[in-house]
C-alpha positions in Angstrom: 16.2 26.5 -19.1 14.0 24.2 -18.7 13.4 23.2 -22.1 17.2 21.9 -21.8 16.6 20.3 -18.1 13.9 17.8 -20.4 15.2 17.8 -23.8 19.2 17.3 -22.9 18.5 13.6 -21.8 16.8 13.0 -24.7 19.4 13.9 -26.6 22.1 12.1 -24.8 20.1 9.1 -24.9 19.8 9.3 -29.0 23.4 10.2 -29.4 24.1 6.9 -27.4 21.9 4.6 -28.6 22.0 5.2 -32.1 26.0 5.8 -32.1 26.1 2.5 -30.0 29.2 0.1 -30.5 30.8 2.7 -33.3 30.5 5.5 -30.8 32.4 3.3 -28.2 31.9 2.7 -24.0 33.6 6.0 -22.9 32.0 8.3 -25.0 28.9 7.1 -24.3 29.1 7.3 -21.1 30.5 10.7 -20.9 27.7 12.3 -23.3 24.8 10.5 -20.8 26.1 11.5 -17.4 27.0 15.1 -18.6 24.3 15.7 -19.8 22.5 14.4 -16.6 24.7 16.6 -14.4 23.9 19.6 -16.4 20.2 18.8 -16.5 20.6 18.0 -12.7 22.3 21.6 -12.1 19.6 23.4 -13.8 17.0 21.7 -11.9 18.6 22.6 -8.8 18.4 26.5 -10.0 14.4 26.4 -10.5 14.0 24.6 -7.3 15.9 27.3 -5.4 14.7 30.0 -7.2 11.2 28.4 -6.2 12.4 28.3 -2.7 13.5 31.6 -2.1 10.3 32.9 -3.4 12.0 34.7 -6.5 10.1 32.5 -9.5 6.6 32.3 -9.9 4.3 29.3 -12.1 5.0 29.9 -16.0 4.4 27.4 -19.0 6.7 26.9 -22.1 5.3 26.3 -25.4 7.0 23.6 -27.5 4.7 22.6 -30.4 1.2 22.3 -31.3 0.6 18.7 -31.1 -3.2 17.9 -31.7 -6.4 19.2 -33.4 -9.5 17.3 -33.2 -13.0 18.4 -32.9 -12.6 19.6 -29.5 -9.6 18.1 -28.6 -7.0 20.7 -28.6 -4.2 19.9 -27.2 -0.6 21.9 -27.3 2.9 20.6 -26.4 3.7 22.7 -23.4 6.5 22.3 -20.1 4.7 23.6 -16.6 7.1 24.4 -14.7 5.5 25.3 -10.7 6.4 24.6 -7.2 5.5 20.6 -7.6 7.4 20.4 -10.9 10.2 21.9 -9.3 10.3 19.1 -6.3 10.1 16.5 -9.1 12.7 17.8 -11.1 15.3 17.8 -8.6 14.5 14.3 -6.9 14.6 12.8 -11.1 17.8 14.2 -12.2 19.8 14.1 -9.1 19.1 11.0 -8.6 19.9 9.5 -12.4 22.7 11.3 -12.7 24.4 9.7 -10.0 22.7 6.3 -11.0 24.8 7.4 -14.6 27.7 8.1 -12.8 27.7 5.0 -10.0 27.1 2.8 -13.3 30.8 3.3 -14.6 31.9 1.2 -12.2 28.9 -1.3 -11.8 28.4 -2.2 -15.5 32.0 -1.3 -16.5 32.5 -5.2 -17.7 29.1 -5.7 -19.7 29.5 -5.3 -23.4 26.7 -3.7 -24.1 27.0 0.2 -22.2 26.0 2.5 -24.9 23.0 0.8 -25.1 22.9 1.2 -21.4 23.6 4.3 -21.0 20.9 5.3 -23.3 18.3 3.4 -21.6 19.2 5.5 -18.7 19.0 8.7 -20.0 15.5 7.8 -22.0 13.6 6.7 -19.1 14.8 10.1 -17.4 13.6 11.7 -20.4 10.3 10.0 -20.1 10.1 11.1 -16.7 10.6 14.6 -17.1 7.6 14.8 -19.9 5.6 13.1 -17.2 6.1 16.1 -14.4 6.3 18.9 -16.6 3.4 18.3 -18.2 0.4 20.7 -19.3 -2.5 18.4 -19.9 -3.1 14.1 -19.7 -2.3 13.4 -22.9 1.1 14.9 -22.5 1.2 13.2 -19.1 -0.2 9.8 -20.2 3.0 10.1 -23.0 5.6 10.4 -20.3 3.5 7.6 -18.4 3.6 5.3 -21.2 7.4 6.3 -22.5 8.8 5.1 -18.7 6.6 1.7 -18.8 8.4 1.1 -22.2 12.1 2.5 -20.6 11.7 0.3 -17.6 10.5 -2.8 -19.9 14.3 -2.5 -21.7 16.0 -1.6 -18.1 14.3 -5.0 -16.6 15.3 -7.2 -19.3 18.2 -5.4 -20.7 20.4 -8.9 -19.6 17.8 -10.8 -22.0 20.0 -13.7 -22.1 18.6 -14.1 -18.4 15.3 -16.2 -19.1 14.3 -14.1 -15.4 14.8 -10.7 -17.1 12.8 -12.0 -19.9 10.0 -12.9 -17.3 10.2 -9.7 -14.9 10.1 -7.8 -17.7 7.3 -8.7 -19.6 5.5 -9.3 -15.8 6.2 -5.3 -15.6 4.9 -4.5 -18.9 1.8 -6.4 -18.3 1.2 -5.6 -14.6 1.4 -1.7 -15.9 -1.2 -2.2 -19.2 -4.0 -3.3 -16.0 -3.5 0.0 -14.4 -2.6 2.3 -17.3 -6.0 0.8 -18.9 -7.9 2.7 -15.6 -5.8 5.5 -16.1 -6.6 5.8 -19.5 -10.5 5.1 -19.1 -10.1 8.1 -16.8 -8.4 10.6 -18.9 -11.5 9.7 -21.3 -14.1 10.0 -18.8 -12.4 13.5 -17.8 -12.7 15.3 -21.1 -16.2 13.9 -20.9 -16.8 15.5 -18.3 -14.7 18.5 -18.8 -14.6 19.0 -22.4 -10.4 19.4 -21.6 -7.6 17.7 -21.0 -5.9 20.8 -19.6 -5.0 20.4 -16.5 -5.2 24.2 -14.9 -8.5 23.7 -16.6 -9.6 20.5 -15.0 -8.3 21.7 -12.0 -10.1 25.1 -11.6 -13.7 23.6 -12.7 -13.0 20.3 -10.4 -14.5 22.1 -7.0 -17.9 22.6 -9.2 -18.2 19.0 -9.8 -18.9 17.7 -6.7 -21.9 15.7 -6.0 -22.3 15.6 -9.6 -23.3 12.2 -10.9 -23.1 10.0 -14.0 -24.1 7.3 -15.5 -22.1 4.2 -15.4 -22.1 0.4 -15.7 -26.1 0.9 -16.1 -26.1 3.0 -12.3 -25.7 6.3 -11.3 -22.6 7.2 -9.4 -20.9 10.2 -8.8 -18.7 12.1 -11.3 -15.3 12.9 -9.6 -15.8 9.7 -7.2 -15.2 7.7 -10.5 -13.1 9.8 -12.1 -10.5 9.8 -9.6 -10.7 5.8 -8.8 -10.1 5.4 -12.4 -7.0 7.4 -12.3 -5.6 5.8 -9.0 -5.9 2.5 -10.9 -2.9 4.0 -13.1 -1.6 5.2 -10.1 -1.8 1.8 -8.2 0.1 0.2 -10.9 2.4 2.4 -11.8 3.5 2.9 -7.9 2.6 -1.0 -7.3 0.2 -0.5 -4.8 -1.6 -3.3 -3.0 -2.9 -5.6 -5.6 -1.0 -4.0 -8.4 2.2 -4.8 -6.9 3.7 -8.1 -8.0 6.2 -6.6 -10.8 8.0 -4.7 -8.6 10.3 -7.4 -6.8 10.6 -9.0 -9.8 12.0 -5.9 -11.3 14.9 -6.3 -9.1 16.3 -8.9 -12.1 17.4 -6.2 -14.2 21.2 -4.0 -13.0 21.1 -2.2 -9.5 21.1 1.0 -10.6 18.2 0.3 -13.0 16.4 -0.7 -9.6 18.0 2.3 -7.9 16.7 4.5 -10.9 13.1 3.0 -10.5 12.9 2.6 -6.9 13.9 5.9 -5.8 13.1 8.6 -7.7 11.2 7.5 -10.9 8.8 5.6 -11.8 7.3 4.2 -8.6 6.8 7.7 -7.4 4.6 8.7 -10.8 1.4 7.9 -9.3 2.0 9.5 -5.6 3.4 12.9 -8.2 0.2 12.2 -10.0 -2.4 11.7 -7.4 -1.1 15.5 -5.8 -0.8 17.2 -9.2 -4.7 16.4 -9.3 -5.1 17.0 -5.7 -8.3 19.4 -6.0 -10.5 16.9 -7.9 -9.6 14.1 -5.7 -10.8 17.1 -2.8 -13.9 16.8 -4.4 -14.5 13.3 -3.5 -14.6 11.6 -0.6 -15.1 8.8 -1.0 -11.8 8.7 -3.7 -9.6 10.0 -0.3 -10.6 7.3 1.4 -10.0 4.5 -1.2 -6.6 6.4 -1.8 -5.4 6.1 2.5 -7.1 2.7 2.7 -5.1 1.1 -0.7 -2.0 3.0 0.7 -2.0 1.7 4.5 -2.8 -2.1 3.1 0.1 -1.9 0.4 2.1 -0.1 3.7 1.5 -3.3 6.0 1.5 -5.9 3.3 5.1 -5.0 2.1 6.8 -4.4 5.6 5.5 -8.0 6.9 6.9 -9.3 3.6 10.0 -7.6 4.0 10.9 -9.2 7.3 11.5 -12.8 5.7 13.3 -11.8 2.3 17.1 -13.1 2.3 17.9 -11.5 -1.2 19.0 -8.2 -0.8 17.5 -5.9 -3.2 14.4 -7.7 -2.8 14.1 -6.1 1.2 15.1 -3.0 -0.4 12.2 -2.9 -3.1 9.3 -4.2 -0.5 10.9 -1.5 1.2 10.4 0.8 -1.0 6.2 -0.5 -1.6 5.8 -0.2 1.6 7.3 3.6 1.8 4.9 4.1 -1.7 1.9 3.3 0.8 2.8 5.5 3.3 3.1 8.7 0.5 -0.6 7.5 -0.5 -2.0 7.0 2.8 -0.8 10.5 3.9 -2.4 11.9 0.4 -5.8 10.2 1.3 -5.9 12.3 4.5 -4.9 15.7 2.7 -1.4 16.1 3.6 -0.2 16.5 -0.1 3.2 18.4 0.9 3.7 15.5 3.7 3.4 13.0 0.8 5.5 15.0 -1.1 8.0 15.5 1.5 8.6 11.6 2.2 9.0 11.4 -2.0 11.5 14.3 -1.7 13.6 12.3 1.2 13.1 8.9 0.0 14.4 9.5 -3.1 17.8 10.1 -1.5 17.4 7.3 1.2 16.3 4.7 -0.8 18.7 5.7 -4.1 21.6 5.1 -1.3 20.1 1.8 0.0 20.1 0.4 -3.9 23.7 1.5 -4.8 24.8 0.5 -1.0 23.3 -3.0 -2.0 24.7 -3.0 -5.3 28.1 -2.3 -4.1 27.9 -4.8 -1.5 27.2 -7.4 -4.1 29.6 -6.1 -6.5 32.5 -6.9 -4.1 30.6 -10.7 -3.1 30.5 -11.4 -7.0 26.9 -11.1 -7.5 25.8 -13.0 -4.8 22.6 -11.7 -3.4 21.8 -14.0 -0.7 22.5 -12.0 2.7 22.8 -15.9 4.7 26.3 -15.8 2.7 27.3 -12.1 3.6 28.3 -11.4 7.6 32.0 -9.4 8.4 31.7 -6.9 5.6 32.0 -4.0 7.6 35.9 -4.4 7.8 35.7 -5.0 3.9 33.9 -2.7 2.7 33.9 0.3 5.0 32.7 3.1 3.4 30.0 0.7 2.0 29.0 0.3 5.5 28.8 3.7 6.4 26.6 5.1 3.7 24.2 2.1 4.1 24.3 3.1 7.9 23.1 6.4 7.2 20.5 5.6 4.9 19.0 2.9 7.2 19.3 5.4 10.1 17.4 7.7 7.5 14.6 5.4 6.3 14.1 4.4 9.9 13.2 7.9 11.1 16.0 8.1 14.2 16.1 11.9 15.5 15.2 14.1 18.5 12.7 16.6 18.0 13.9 20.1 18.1 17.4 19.0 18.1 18.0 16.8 14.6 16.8 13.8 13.0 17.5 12.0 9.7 16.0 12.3 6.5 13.0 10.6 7.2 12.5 11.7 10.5 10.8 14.3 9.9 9.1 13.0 6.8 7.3 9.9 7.7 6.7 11.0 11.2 4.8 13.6 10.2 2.9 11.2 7.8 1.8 9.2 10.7 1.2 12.8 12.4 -1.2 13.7 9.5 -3.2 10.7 9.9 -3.8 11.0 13.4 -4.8 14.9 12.9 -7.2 14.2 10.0 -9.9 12.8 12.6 -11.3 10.6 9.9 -11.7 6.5 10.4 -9.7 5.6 7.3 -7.2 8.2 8.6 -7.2 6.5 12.4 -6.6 3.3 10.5 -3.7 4.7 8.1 -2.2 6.0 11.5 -1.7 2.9 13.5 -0.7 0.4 10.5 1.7 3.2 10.1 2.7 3.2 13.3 3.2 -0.9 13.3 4.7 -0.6 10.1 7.2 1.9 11.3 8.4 -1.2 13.7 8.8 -3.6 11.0 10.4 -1.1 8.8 13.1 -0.7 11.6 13.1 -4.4 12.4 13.7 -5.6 8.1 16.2 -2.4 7.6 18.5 -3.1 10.9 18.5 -6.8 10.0 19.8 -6.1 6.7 22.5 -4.3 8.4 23.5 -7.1 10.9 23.2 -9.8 8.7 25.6 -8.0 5.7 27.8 -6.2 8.0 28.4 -7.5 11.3 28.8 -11.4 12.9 31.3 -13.9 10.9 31.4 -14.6 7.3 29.1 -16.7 6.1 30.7 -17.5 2.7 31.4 -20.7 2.3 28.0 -21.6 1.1 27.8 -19.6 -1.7 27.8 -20.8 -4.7 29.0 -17.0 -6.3 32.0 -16.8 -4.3 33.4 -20.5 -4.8 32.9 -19.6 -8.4 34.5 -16.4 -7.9 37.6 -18.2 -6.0 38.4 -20.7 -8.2 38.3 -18.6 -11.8 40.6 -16.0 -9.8 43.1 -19.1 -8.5 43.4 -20.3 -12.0 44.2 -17.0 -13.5 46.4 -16.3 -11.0 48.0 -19.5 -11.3 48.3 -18.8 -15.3 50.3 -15.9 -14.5 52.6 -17.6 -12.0 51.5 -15.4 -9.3 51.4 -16.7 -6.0 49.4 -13.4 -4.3 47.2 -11.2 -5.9 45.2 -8.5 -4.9 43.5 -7.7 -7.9 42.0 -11.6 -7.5 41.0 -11.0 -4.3 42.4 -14.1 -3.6 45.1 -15.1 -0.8 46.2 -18.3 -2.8 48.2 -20.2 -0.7 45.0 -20.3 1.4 42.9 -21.3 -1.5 45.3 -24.0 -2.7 45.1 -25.3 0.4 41.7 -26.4 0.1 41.5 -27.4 -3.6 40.4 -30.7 -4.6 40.9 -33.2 -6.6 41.1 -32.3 -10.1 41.6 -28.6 -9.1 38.3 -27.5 -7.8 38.3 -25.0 -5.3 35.9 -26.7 -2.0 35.7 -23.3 0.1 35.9 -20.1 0.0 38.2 -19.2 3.2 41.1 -17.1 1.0 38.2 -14.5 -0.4 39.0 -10.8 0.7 36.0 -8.6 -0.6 37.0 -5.3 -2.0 35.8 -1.8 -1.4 34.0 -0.9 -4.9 35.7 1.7 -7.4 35.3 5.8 -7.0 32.5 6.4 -9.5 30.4 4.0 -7.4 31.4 5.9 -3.8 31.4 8.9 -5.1 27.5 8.6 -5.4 27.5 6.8 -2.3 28.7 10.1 -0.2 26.6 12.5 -2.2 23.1 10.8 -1.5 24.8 10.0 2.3 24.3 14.0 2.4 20.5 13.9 1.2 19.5 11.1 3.4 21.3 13.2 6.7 20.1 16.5 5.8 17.5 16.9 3.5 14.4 16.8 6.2 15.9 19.7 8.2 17.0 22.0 5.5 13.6 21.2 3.7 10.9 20.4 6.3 9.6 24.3 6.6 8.2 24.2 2.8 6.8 20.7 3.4 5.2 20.5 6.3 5.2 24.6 7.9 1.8 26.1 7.1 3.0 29.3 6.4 6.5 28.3 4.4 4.3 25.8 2.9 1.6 27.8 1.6 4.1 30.7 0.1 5.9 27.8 -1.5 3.0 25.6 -3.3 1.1 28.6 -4.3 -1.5 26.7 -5.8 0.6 23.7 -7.2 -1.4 21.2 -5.1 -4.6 21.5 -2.6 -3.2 23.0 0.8 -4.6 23.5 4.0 -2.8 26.2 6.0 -4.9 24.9 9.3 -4.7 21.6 8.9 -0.6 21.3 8.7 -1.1 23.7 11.8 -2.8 21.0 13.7 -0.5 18.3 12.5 2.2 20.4 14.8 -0.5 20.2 17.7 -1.3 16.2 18.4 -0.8 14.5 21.5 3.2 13.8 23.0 2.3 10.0 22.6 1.3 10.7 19.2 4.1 11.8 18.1 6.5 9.8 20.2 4.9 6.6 18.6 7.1 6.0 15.2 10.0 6.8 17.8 8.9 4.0 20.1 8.5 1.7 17.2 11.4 2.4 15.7 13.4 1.2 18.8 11.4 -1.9 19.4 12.4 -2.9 15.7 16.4 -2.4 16.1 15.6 -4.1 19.5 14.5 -7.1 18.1 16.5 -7.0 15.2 19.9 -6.9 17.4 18.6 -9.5 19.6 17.5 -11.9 17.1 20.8 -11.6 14.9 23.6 -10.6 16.9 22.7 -11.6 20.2 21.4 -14.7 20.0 21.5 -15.6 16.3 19.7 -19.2 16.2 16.1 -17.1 17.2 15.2 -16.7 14.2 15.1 -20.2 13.1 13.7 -21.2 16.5 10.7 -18.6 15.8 9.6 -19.3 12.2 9.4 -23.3 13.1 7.2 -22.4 15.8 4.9 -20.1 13.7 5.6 -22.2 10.6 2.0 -21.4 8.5 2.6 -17.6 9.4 5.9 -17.9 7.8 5.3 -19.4 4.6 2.3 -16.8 4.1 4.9 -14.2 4.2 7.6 -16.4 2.4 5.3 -16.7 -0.5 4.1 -13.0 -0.4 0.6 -13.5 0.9 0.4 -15.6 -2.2 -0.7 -13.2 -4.1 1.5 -14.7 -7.4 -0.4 -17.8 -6.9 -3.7 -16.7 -7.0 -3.1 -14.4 -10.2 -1.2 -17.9 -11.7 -4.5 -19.6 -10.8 -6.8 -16.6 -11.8 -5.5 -15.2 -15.0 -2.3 -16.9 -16.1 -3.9 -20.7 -16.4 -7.2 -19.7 -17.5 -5.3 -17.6 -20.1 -3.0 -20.4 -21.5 -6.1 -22.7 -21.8 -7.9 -19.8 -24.1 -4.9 -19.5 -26.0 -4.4 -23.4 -26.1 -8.2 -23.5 -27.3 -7.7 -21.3 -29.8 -4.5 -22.6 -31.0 -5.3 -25.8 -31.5 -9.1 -26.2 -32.3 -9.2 -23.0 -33.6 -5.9 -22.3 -35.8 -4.5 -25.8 -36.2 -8.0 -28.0 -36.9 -10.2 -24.6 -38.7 -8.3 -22.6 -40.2 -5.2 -24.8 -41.3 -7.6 -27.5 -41.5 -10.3 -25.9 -44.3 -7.6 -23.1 -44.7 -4.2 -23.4 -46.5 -3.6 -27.2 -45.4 -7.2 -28.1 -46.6 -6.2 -26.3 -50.1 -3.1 -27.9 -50.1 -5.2 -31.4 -49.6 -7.4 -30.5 -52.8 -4.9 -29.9 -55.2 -2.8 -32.9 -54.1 -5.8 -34.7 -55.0 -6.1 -33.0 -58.0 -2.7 -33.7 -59.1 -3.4 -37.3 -58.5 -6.0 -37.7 -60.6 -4.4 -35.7 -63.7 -1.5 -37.6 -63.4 -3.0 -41.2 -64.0 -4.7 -39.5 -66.8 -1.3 -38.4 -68.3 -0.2 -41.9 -69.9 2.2 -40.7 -72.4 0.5 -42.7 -75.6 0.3 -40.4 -79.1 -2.6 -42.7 -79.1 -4.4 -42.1 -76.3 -4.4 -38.2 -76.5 -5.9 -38.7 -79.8 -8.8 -40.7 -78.4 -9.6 -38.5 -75.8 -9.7 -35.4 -78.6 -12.2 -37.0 -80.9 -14.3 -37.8 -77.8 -13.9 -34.5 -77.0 -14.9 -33.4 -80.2 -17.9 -36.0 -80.7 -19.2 -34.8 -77.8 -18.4 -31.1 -78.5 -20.0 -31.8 -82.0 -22.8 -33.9 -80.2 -23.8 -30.7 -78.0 -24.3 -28.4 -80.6 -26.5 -30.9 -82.3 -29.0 -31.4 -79.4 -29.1 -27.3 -79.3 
């Protein structure tokens, strides 16, 4: 079985890709998302079976893959508690991205390709949390930096794509070079790469030390920063993190895709698969909550002065990644597992939500230009409801709450039980972050859904107006719903020469089936899926039956988490409702705040407007300095050394050469015959003198 949950995508995607335009859009499609929905099936079986307690760990040999000195490494699918999780989040969630994308890409000419870009970056994925040992890992970890590198720029024509693309790709080699120095200094250590191995001898290495960078540190300190380096980029954690709002250039499922259930979460999967050597340090645990509460409070504030859409969505979604980290560095692996378990549903319905909403406003991604859509767009509306209700933790304890209710409260729960400073910390940025998370996520909502529309200025929809007046007027229609178009309104504010001036006879449409039909199923996951799964999560006794060993657990310490103060746990509660509080008062009660705020806190603004400014300083840092090398070495050292003495230089000496053989090719019988017998008197003079 589970051999088919990996391999089946895999095959989908070469069936696709390599059958491209010949094999045509529908079949494509239809091989991709069925195989996704089967794989997604199966997964749903182990997790279950997992659940009720029926299946135990087991590993599935697929190939020997290397033999080297004492490297020995074997091609192998784990498939435990934690793999389980994973399995379920990744192929649930891409098979609905497969499905929603019927309707999303159903005009682009290239959707084989597509499809099979989909499908291989699940594959990817599914090496990564099934596998055995690093090197099988670091394959899967490699094969989704390359899957998302096609997904970002797969509208290349878009010099943006182009640019967010390669920013990914590069962003990722910074912390996949960490990651790898640490798979390196692990067999060093270990003499393995397996990772029951690593694991099981990890608990021995403590206090251990090393040398390193001419000092003496300790062993599983540095092994574990070096792999949270790969984790930090791959999860785009606080310094790390400046390709993932730019990945936002490629489709909105591609961002759904990596977002919510995929790549962003391979270093929190990663950082609790090797739970019990990061036990082992300290000093790692506390690196691990500090990084994740930073990247948790750098993204929210961010988040609050974003106006493109899926960009609130993806700080959103860093700022979630920092809460799964934080709760990791305090030792509440199922907690941080819990929130990737329920954001995956939340945050996959946010992304489609958004990418419905801009499929019916004609790409425009601008929320200024949105307002009214509620009426539009209805069932739009309501699943983006419920996964903002979801992500912004609204419940009553003991009675019901949303999705991430339960999850992120009890993250914020964990830190205030773990007693440590970095975990006090953790707790109250994630308490303060909680407010801005409910403050960015309920704007979004006011400012796309409710007040007046807010068209006319966009650029997308004036566009949109006049290419559907002038087909409609090609046809000799006069009102047509499929233009979304009320034409004798838009006539009436054409101008001269034609040109539609405003945009009052738009009428958004509700977005086809295959992109609701998603849209309901995740609405279910973001409602539900903290109280039917919270006991194996979070319950130290369900928890503990259900890990068996799949990551560090501490039966006592999820008992205290159940234990703090009232206040303590009524905080992410109070904070959520000051955020909807001053989200409702700032843009639908008295809408001209905002405006009046920023101008008054204008420096504070433009910090966050330009992302702490962290793009600056790495254009300063490394992107300048880096074009002047390259600059210095093109032109003093290709153009004037090694064209000059090189192939232009040789090019130089034989011109010359021609030169001087030409003048000495007069043409004269004569001549030719004087320079022989010199030739030969000097030839004959030679021999002579020997």
């Amino acid at each position: 079985m589970i051999k088919l949950i990996v391999f089946l995508p895999l095959l989908a995607a070469l069936v696709a890709g390599l059958g491209n335009r010949a094999l045509g859009n529908a079949t494509a499609k239809l091989v991709t998302t069925g195989a996704l929905f089967v794989a997604a099936a199966l997964s749903w079986v182990v997790f279950l079976d997992f659940m009720s307690g029926d299946a135990r760990s087991y590993l599935e040999p697929v190939l020997t893959w290397i033999r080297s000195g004492d490297l020995q490494v074997d091609w192998a699918l784990r498939v435990d508690a934690l793999t389980a999780v994973m399995l379920v989040v990744i192929t649930t969630v891409s098979a609905l991205v497969h499905l929603y994308s019927w309707g999303y890409m159903a005009e682009d000419d290239s959707q084989p390709r597509f499809f099979a870009y989909l499908s291989l970056f699940t594959f990817a994925m599914l090496m990564l949390v099934t596998a055995d040992n690093l090197i099988q890992m670091f394959f899967g970890w490699e094969g989704v930096g390359l899957a998302s590198y096609l997904l970002i720029g797969f509208w290349y024509h878009k010099p943006s794509a182009k640019a967010a693309a390669i920013k990914a790709f590069v962003v990722n080699r910074v912390g996949d070079f960490g990651f790898s120095l640490g798979i390196f200094g692990t067999f060093l250590v270990f003499g393995t790469v397996s990772i029951p191995a690593i694991l099981a001898a990890a608990p021995g290495m403590a206090g251990s030390t090393i040398g390193f960078l001419g000092g003496e540190v300790e062993v599983m300190t540095l092994l574990c920063l070096l792999l949270f380096v790969g984790a930090m980029g791959k999860s785009a954690q606080l310094g790390l993190h400046t390709w993932l709002p730019d990945a936002m250039e490629g489709p909105t499922p591609v961002s759904a895709l990596i977002h919510a259930a995929t790549m962003v979460t391979a270093g929190v999967f990663m950082v609790c698969r090797l739970s019990p050597m990061f036990e082992a340090s300290g000093t790692a645990l506390a690196v691990v909550t500090l990084v994740g509460a930073a990247t948790a409070l750098f993204a929210a504030t961010v988040g609050t002065v974003q106006t493109d859409i899926k960009r609130v969505i993806a700080y959103s979604t860093c700022s979630q990644l920092g809460y799964m980290f934080f709760a990791a560095g305090v030792g509440a692996y199922g907690a941080a597992m819990f929130h990737l378990f329920t954001h995956a549903f939340f945050k996959a319905l946010l992304f489609l939500g958004a990418g419905s909403v801009i499929h019916a406003m004609h790409h425009e991604q601008d929320m200024r230009f949105y307002g009214g859509l509620r009426r539009s767009i209805p069932v739009t509306f309501w699943a983006m409801l419920l996964g903002t209700l979801a992500i912004t933790g609204v419940g009553v304890t003991g009675v019901f709450g949303f999705a991430g209710f339960y999850s992120k409260d009890a993250i914020i729960e964990a830190a205030y039980a773990s007693g440590t400073t970095p975990g006090g910390l953790a707790f109250a940025v994630g308490v303060f972050a909680a407010f801005l998370t409910a403050f960015y996520s309920w704007r979004l909502i006011f400012l796309t859904f409710f007040g007046q529309p807010r068209w006319a200025g966009s650029d997308h929809i004036r566009h949109a107006v006049h290419h559907d007046y002038e087909s409609a007027a090609a046809e000799g229609t006069t009102d047509s719903d499929e233009a979304h178009v009320d034409h004798g309104t838009v006539a009436a504010t054409a101008g001269p020469g034609g040109a539609v001036e405003g945009t009052a006879g738009y009428h958004p449409h509700e977005s086809p089936w295959t992109m609701l039909a998603p849209l309901a199923l995740l609405s279910v996951g973001a409602v539900f899926a903290g109280v039917a799964f919270h006991g194996i999560f979070i319950e130290p006794e369900a928890g503990e039956a259900f890990w068996r060993g799949s990551l560090a657990w501490d039966a006592h310490f999820y008992e205290e988490l159940h234990h703090v103060p009232l206040w303590v746990k009524l905080s992410p509660a109070v904070a959520m409702l000051l955020g909807l509080f001053f989200a409702y008062r700032a843009y639908l009660k008295n809408p001209g705040l905002p405006a009046r705020f920023t101008a008054s806190v204008d420096t504070l603004y433009q910090f966050l407007l330009h992302k702490w400014y962290f793009d600056e300083l790495y254009h300063h840092l490394f992107t300048r300095p880096a074009f002047a090398l390259g600059r210095l070495f093109w032109r003093a050292g290709d153009e004037k050394t090694i064209d000059r003495f090189g192939p232009n230089g040789a090019a130089a000496v034989v011109g010359v050469g021609n030169r001087l053989a030409g003048a000495l090719q007069s043409g004269y019988l004569y001549t030719y015959a004087l320079v022989m017998l010199l030739g030969l008197a000097a030839a004959a003079t030679w021999a002579m003198t020997r």
